[in-house]
C-alpha positions as CSV (number, residue, x, y, z in Angstrom):
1,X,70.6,192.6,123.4
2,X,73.5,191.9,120.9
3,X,74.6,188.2,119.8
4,X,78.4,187.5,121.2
5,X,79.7,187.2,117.9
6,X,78.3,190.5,116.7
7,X,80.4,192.2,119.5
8,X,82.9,193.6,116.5
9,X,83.6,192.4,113.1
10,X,86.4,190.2,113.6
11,X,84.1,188.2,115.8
12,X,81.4,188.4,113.5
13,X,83.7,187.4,110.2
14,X,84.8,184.3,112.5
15,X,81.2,183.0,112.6
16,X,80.5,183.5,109.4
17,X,83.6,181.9,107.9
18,X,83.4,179.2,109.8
19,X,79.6,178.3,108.7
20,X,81.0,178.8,104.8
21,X,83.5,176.1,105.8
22,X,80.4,173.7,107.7
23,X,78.7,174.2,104.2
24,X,81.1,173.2,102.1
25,X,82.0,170.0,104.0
26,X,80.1,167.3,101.3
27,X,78.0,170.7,100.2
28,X,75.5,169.8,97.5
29,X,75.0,171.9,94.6
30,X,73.3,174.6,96.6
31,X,75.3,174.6,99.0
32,X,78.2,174.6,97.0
33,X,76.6,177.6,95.0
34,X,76.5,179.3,98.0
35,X,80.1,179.3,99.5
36,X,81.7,179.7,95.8
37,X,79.1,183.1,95.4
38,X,80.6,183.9,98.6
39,X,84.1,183.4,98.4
40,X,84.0,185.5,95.1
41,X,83.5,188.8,97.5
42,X,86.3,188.2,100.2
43,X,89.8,187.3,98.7
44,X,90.7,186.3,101.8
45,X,88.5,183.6,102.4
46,X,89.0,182.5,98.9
47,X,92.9,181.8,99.2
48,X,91.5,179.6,102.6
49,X,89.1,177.4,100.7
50,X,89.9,177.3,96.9
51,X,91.8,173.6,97.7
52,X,88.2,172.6,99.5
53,X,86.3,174.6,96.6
54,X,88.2,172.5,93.7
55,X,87.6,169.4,95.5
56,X,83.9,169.8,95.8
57,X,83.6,171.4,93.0
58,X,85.1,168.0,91.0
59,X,82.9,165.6,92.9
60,X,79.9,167.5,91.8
61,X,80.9,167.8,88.4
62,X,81.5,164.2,88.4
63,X,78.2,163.0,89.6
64,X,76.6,165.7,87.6
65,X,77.9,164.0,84.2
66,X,77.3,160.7,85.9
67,X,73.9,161.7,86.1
68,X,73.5,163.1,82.9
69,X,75.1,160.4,81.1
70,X,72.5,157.7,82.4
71,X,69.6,159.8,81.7
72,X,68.9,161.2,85.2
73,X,68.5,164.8,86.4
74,X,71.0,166.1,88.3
75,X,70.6,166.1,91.9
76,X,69.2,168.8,93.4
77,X,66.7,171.9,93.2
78,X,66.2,173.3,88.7
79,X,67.7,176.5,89.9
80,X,70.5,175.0,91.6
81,X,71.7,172.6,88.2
82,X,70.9,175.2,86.3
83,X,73.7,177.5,88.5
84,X,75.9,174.8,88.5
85,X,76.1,173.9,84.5
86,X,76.2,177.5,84.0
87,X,79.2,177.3,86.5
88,X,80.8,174.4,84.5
89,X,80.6,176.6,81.2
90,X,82.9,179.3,82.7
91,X,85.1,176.6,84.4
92,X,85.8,177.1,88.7
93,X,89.5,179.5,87.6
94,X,87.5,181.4,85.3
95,X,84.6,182.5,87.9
96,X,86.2,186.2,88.4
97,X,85.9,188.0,91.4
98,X,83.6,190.8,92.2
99,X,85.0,193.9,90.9
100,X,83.6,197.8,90.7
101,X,84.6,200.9,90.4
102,X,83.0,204.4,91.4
103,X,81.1,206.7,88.5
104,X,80.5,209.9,90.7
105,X,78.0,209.1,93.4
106,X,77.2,205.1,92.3
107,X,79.1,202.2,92.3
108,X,79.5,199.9,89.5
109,X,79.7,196.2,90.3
110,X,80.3,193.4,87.9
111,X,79.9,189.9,89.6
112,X,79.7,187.0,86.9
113,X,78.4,184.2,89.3
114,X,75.6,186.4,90.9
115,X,74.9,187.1,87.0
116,X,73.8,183.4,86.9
117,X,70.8,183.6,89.7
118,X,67.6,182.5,88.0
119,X,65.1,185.0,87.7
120,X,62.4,183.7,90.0
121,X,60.4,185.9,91.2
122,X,62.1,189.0,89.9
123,X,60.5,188.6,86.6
124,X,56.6,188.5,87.9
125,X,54.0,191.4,87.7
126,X,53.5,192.4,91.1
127,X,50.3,195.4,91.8
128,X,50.4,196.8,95.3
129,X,52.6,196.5,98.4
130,X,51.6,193.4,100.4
131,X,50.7,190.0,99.3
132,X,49.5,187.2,102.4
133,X,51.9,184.8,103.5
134,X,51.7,181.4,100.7
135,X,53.0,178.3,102.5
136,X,53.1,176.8,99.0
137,X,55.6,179.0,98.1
138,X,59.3,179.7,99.1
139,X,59.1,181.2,102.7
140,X,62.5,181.4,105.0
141,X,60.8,179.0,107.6
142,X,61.4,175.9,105.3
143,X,63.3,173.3,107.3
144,X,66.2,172.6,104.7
145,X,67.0,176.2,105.2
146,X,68.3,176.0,108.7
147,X,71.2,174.1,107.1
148,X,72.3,177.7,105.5
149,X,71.9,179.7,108.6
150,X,74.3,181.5,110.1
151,X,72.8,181.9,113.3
152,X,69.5,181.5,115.0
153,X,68.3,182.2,118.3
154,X,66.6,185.5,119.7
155,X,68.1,188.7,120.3
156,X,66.0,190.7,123.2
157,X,62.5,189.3,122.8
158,X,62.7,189.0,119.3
159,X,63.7,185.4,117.3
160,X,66.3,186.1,114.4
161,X,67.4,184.0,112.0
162,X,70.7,184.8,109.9
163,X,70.9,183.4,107.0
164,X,73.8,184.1,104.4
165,X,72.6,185.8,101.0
166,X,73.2,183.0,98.3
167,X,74.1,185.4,96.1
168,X,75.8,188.6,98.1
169,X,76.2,191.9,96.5
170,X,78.5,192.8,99.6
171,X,80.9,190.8,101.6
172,X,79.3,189.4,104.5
173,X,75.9,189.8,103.3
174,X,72.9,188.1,104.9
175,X,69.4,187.9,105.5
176,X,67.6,188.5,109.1
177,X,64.5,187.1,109.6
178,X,62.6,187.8,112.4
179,X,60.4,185.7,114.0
180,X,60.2,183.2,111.0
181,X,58.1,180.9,112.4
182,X,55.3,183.6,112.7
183,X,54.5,184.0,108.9
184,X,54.5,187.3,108.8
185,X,53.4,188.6,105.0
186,X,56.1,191.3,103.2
187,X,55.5,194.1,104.6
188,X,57.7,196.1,106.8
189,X,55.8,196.5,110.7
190,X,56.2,199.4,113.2
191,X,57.9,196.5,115.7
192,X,60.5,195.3,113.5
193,X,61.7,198.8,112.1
194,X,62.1,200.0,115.7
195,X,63.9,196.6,116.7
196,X,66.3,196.9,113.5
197,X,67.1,200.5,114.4
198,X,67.9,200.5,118.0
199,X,69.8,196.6,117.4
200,X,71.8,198.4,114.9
201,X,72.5,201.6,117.1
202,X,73.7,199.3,119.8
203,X,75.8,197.3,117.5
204,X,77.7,200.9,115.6
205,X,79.4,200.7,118.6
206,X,81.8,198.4,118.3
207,X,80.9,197.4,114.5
208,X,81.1,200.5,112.2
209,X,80.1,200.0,108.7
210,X,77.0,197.5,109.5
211,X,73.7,198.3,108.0
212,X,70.5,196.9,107.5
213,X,68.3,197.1,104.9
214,X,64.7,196.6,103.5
215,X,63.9,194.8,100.7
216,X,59.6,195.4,99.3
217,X,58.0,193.2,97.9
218,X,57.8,194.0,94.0
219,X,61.2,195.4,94.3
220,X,62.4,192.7,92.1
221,X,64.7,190.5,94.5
222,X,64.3,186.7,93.2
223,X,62.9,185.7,96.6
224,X,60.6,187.7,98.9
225,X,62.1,188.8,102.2
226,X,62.9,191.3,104.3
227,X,65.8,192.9,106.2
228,X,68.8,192.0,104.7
229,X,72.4,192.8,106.2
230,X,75.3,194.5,105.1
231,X,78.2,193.9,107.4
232,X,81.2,196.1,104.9
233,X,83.3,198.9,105.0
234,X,81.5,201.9,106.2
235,X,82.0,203.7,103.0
236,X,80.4,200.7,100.9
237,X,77.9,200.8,103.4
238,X,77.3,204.5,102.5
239,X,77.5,203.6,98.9
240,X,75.0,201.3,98.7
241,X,72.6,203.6,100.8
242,X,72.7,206.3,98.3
243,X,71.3,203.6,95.4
């Protein structure tokens, strides 16, 4: 019931890559946020795009002062300026790279642009579990976040969406949604655990070191969601799990 591109991880880094690269193609500021956040965890990738990065990144600085200068907000979302002007502070060569080291079971991670999210809703009181599904609040089925998707389409008789984590803890991080269009509230159902468990059995195969996990609600993520996905080294994989 696998996707084609999540036959191994070359294929799977491919697709991925390639949507960082549609994004940042005349990528607004969150956009723009996005691929940088990204491109921070994969050196690789970063050696690729840092000509397309500084580009972008120069346009939006101009219009942001533009902007500024005449009185106006900034284009885009509060959280996404407020990323950005952060972003300008440090200067693009002095956003460092992910880095982290091991203190006996636990990794240690220090990632400066990630350190810029807002808060969100990471900083409410939350009591219980489960709250219903709010349309007038963030939810993944919101149309101008297709734009940001990795992939979407159904695996088995489940819909997934993929949708790249705007600010990754893990190289090739993402979201999966299932069934977005359903509303579901946060809370983890029998059907989806068993469809994450025996997708990511099938997938081991020929794609060691993918994981899945949950996220709760009141576990202090900015946004609610749910599964998020952790497609890494086996080892950081493992590392993670332990947390």
């Amino acid at each position: 019931m696998s996707t084609p591109f999540f036959t191994d991880r070359q294929a799977f880094a491919q697709t991925f890559d390639a949507g960082l690269f549609r994004l940042l193609d005349n990528a607004d500021l969150a956009a723009f946020v996005l691929v940088c956040a990204n491109a921070l965890y994969r050196p690789e990738f970063h050696a690729r795009a840092r000509g397309l990065l500084a580009e972008r990144y120069q346009t939006l600085l101009d219009e942001t002062r533009a902007a500024l200068a005449a009185g106006h907000e900034p284009a885009g979302a509060a959280d996404d300026v407020s990323v950005f002007l952060r972003m300008v502070c440090v200067g693009l060569e002095g956003l460092s790279p992910a880095e982290s080291r091991p203190l006996g079971p636990w990794e240690l991670q220090f990632n400066l642009l990630r350190a810029f999210r807002p808060a969100r809703m990471s900083g409410a009181a939350v009591s219980g579990i489960s709250r219903p599904f709010d349309a007038q609040k963030f939810h993944f089925d919101k149309p101008f976040l297709l734009k940001e998707a990795i992939w979407d389409g159904a695996v088995g008789q489940t819909g997934i969406t993929l949708l790249y984590n705007k600010f990754p803890f893990a190289p090739f991080h993402g979201l999966v949604v299932p069934d977005r269009a359903a509303h579901h509230p946060q809370l983890l159902q029998e059907q989806y655990h068993r469809f994450v468990w025996d997708w990511a059995s099938e997938l081991a195969a020929g794609f060691p070191g993918i994981g899945f996990g949950y996220n709760s609600y009141g576990a202090y993520a900015s946004v609610n969601h749910r599964q998020r996905l952790l497609a890494q080294e086996a080892q950081a994989v493992q590392v993670v799990a332990r947390r």
